[in-house]
C-alpha positions in Angstrom: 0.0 0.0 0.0 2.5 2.5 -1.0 0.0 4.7 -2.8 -0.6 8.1 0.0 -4.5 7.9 1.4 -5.1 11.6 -0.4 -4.3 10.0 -3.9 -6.4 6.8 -3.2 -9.6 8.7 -2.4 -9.3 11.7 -5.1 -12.5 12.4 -6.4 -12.9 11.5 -10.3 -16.0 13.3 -11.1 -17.6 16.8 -10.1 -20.0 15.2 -8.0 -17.5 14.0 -5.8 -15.9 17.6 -5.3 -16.0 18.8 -1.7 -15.8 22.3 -1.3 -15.1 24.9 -4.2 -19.0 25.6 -5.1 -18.7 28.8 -6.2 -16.8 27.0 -9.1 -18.2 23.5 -9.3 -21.4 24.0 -8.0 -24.4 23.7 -10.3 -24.2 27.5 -11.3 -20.1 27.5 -10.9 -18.1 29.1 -13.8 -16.2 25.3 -14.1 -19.3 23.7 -14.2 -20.8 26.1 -16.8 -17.5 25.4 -18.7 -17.9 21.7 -19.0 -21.6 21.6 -19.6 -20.7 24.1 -23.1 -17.8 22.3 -23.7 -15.7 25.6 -24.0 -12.3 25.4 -21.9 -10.6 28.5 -21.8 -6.8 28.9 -20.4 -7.5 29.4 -16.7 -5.4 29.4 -13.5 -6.0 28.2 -10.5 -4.7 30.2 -7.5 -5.3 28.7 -3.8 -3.3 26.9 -1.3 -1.6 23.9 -1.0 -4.0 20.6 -0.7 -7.4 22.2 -1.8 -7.4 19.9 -5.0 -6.5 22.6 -8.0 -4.7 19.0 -9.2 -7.7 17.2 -8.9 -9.7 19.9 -10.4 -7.9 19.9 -13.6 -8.0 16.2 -14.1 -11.8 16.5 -13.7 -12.1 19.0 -15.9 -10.2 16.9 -18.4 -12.1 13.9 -17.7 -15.4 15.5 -18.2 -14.8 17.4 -21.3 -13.5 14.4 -22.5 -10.2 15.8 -23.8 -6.3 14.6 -24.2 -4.6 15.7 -20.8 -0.8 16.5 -20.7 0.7 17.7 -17.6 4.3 19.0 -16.7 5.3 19.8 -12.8 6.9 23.7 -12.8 9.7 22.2 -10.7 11.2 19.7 -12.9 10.7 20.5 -16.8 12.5 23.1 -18.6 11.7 24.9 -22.4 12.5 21.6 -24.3 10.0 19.6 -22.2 7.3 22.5 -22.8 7.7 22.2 -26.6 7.7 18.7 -26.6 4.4 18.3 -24.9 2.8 21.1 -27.1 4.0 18.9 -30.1 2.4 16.1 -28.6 -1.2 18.3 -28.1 -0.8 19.7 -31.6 -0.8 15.6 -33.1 -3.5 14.2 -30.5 -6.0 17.3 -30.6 -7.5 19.3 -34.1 -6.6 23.2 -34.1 -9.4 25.8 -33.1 -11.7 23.0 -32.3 -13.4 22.8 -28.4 -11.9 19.8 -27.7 -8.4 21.0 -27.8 -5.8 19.0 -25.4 -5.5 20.7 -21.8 -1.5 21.1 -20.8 -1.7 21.3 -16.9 1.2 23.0 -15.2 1.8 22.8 -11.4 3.1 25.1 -9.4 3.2 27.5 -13.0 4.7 29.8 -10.7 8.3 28.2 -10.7 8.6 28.6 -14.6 10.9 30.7 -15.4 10.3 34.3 -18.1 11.8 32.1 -20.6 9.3 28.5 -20.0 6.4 30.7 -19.6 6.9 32.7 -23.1 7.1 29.5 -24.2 3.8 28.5 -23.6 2.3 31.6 -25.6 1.8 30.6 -29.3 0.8 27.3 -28.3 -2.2 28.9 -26.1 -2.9 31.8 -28.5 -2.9 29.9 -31.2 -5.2 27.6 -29.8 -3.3 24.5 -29.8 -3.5 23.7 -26.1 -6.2 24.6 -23.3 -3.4 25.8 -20.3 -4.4 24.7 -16.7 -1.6 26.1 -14.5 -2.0 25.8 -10.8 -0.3 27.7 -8.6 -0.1 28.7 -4.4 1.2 31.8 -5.5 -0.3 35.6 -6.4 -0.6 35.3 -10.2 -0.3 39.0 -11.1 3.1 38.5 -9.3 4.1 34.9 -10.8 2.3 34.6 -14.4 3.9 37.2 -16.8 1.2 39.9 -18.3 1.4 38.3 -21.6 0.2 34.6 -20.6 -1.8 36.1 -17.5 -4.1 37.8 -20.0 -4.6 35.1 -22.6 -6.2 32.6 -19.2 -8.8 33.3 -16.8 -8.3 33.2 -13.0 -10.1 31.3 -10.7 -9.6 31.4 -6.6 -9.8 28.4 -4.7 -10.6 28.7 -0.9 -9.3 26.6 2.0 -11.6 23.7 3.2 -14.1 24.6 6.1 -14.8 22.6 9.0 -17.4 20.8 7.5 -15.8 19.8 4.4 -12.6 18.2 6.2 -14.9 16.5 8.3 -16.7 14.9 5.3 -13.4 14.0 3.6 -12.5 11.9 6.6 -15.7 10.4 6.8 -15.3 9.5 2.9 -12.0 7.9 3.7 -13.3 5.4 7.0 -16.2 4.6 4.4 -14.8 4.4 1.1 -11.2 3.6 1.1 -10.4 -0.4 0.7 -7.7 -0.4 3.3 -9.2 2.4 5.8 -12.6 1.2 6.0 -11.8 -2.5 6.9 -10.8 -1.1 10.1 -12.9 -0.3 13.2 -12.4 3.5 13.6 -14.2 6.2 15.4 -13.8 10.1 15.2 -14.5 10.8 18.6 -12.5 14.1 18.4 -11.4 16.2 15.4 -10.3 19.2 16.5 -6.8 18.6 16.9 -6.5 16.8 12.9 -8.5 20.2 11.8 -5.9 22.9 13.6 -2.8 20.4 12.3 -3.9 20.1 8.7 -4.5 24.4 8.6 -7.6 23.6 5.5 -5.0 21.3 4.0 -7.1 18.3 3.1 -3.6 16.5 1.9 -2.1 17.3 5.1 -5.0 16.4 6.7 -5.2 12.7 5.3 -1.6 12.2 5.8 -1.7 12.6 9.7 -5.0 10.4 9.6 -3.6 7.6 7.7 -0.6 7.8 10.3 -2.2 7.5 13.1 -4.6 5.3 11.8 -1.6 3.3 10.5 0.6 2.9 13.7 -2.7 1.9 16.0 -4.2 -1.1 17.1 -7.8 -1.7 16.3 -10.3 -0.5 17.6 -9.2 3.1 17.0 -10.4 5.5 18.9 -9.4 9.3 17.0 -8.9 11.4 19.8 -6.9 15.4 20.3 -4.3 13.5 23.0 -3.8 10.6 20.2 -3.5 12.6 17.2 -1.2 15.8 19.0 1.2 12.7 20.5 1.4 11.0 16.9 2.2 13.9 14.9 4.9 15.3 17.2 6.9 11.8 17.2 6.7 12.2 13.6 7.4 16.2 12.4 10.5 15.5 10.6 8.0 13.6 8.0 5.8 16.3 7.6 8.6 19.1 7.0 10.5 17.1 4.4 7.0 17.8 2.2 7.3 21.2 2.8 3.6 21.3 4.6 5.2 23.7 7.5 6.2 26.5 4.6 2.7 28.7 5.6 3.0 27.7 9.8 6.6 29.2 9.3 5.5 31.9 7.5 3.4 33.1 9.8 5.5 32.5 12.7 7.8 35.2 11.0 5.1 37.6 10.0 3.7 37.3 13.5 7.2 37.6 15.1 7.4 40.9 13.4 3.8 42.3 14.3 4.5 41.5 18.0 8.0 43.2 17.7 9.8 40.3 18.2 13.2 40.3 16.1 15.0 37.6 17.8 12.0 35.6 16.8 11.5 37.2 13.4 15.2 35.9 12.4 14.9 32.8 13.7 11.6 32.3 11.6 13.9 33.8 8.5 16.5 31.1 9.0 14.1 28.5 9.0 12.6 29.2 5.8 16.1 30.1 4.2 17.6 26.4 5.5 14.4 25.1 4.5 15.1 26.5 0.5 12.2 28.7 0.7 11.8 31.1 -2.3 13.4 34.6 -1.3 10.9 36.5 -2.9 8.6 35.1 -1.4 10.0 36.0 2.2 10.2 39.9 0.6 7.1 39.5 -0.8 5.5 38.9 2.8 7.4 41.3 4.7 6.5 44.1 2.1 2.8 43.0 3.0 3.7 43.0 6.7 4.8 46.4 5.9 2.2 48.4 4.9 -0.4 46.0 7.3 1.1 45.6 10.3 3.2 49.4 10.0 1.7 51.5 8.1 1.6 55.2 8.5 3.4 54.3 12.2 7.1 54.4 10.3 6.0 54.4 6.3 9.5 54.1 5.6 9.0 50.3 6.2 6.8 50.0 3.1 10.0 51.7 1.4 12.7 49.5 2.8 10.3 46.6 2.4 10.0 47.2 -1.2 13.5 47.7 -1.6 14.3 44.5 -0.1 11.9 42.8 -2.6 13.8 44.3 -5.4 17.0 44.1 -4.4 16.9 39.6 -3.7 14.5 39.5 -7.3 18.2 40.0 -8.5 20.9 39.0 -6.3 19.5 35.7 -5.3 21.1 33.1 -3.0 23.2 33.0 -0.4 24.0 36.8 -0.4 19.9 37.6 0.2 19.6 36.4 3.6 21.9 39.6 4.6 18.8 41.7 3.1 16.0 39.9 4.3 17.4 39.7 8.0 18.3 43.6 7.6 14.5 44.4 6.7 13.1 41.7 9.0 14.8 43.6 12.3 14.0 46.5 10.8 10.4 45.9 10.3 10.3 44.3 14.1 11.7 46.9 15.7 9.5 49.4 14.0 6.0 51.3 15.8 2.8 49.7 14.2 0.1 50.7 13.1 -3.3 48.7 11.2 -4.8 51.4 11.0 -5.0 51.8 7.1 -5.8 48.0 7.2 -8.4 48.6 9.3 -10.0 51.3 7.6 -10.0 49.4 3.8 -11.4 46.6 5.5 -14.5 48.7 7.4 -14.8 50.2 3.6 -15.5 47.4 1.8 -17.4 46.1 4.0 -19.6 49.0 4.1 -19.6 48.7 0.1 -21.2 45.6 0.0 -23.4 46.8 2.6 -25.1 49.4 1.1 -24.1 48.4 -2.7 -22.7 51.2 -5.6 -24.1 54.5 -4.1 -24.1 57.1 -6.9 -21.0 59.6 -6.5 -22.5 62.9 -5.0 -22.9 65.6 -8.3 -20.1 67.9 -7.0 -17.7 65.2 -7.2 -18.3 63.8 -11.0 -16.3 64.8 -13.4 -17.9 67.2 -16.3 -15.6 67.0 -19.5 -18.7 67.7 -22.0 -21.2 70.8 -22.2 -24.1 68.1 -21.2 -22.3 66.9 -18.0 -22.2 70.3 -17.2 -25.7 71.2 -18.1 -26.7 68.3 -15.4 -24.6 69.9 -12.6 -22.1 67.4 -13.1 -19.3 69.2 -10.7 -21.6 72.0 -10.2 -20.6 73.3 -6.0 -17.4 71.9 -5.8 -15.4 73.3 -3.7 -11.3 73.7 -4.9 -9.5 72.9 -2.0 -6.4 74.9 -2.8 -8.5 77.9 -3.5 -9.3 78.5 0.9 -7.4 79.1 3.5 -4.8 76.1 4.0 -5.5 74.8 1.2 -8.7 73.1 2.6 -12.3 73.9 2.9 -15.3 71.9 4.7 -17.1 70.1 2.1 -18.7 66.3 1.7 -16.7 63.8 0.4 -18.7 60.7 0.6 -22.3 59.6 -0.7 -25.1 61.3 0.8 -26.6 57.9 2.2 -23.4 58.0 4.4 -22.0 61.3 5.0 -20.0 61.6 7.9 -18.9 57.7 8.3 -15.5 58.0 9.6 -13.5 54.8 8.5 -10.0 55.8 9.2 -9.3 55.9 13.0 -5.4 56.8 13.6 -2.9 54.7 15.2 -1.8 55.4 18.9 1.7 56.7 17.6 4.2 59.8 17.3 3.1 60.0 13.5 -0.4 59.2 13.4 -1.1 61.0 16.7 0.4 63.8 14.7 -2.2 63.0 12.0 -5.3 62.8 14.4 -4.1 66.3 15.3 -4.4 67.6 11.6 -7.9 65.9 11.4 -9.2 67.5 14.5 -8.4 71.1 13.5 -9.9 70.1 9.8 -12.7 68.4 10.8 -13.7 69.3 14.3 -17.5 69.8 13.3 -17.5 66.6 11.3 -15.6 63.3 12.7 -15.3 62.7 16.2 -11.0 62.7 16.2 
């Protein structure tokens, strides 16, 4: 049985999906897709063991189509043209049932492998599935990013990695010939983080190195798992427990722990711009206007390992990281875009207040399209009291400044602007 418990029990057909219904529900996009038979290029963006793999195999199964795939870590150029050479010869061009080339991890090609892919997509010769755990906007170049649609897979809930491990005691030929009870699953939910790889690992250990009956319990599963880490790290499932270790090591001003966190993922082979990439996030969300230098330095940092690379990067990323630590905080600008979209889909596309549109035409004009606006620079101080948001909700205040040398300085400037306005 050397064949992994996640691999035995991967679903074959849509109807066997758990979780993802916003795609493979009855009215998901996917699902749309395979009932028309019309494939386009798409991506698919989520984290690690949420089943993009399985997806794609689905969606080649379904649609009935020739299915190539390459793994992003191990092919180069040659490889890619090979396999389009293959989908040219096994599917007809600029017909719907054109061959699907899946790519995992599409965001470990290189400029160079991904360029490669464009003819072959453009022209129609291939359907492109890449999968990736990465941003896309950041990992996909513009060119190929354009040419596929992006779809966003979420981590499994509760409920669905519950019903995966039920699936497994029922359906699996080795698992279910055993007498096993999930008498606790909180501890196997925590450990796998929504991984529902991870997740079936640690079962099939525990369930593997137990004497029937088995009784699944938090105690059992926590005493397993931490006899048997160095199994789990060698797969790389610790990369986002570590990363937010670090990040977190950062937000509570912690650089001893920040660098420690660094060195683990540098050891480990992590990606550096991927460490920058975080701290340039940790930046602006756990900093912000507190010392908005760090966004600077953060940014920097990510620019300056994109092209010096290994080993010489780790000097750069610890200088940021105990840079970044050490700094004030602030959330507040995190805070206040997260109360504003929530109050957009509150209260839905409010019209923009007349003084505020724009009026290039004469008709614009005519309808009193900018008519009353005030020009700030025209008043005293270059500012004058005047509404700025949609009449249905004047005088929310979203932004509430940091306790902090800066952004008590800028509560200060808001008081004397605004004193009849937002309580600052």
């Amino acid at each position: 049985m050397n064949i992994p418990l996640a691999e035995r029990i991967r679903p074959k057909s849509l109807d066997d999906y758990i979780s993802q219904q916003h795609l493979v529900g009855e009215k998901g996009a996917l699902t749309q897709h395979i009932k028309q038979g019309v494939i386009p290029s798409l991506i698919l963006w989520g984290p690690p063991g949420i089943g993009k793999t399985t997806l794609a195999n689905i969606i080649a199964s379904e649609s009935k189509r020739p299915f190539y795939t390459l793994s992003a870590i191990s092919s180069g150029v040659k490889d890619v043209r090979d396999v389009i050479e293959k989908a040219k010869q096994s599917g007809g061009l600029f017909t719907t049932k054109n061959p699907i080339l899946f790519i995992d991890e599409i965001h470990r090609f290189s400029k160079s492998q991904q360029d490669s892919l464009l003819g072959a997509v453009e022209k129609g010769w291939v359907t492109l599935i890449g999968a990736t755990t990465e941003n896309p906007s950041f990992e996909v170049i513009p060119a190929l990013l354009s040419r596929c649609q992006v779809y966003i897979l979420n981590s499994f809930d509760k409920d669905d990695l519950i019903e995966l491990l039920k699936r497994a005691i029922k359906e699996d030929e080795f698992i279910s010939k055993k007498n096993i009870k999930l008498k606790e699953t909180d501890a196997l939910l925590q450990l796998s983080g929504g991984d529902a790889r991870k997740l079936l690992n640690i079962f099939e250990l525990i369930v593997q190195s137990e004497n029937e009956p088995i009784q699944i319990t938090n105690d059992l599963v926590l005493a397993k798992v931490q006899k048997n880490t160095v199994r789990y790290d060698k797969t790389g499932e610790q990369h986002y427990d570590i990363i937010s270790a670090f990040i977190k090591s950062i937000r509570g001003s912690d650089p001893n722990g920040a660098v420690y966190w660094l060195a683990r993922m540098i050891e480990g082979g992590e990606d550096v711009k991927f460490i920058a990439r975080r701290m340039l996030i940790s930046a602006s969300e756990d900093i912000g206007n507190a010392n908005p230098t760090a966004l600077i330095l953060a940014n920097n940092t990510f620019q300056a390992v994109s092209v010096i690379g290994n080993p010489e990067s780790r000097i750069i990323l610890s200088q940021c990281a105990v840079y970044l630590a050490n700094s004030a905080k602030s959330n507040a600008s995190y805070m206040a875009i997260r109360q504003a979209q929530q109050l957009v889909n509150e209260t839905g596309d409010l019209s923009v207040p007349l003084h505020l549109r724009n009026a290039p035409t004469k008709l614009m004009k005519d309808l009193d399209y900018g008519k009353n606006y005030k020009y700030a620079h025209n008043f005293e101080q270059n500012f004058i009291d005047q509404e700025f948001l949609p009449d249905e909700i004047s005088n929310t205040k979203l932004y509430e400044p940091g306790n902090n040398l800066r952004e008590n300085n800028f509560r200060e400037f808001l008081k004397k602007r605004w004193k009849t306005k937002y309580d600052y």
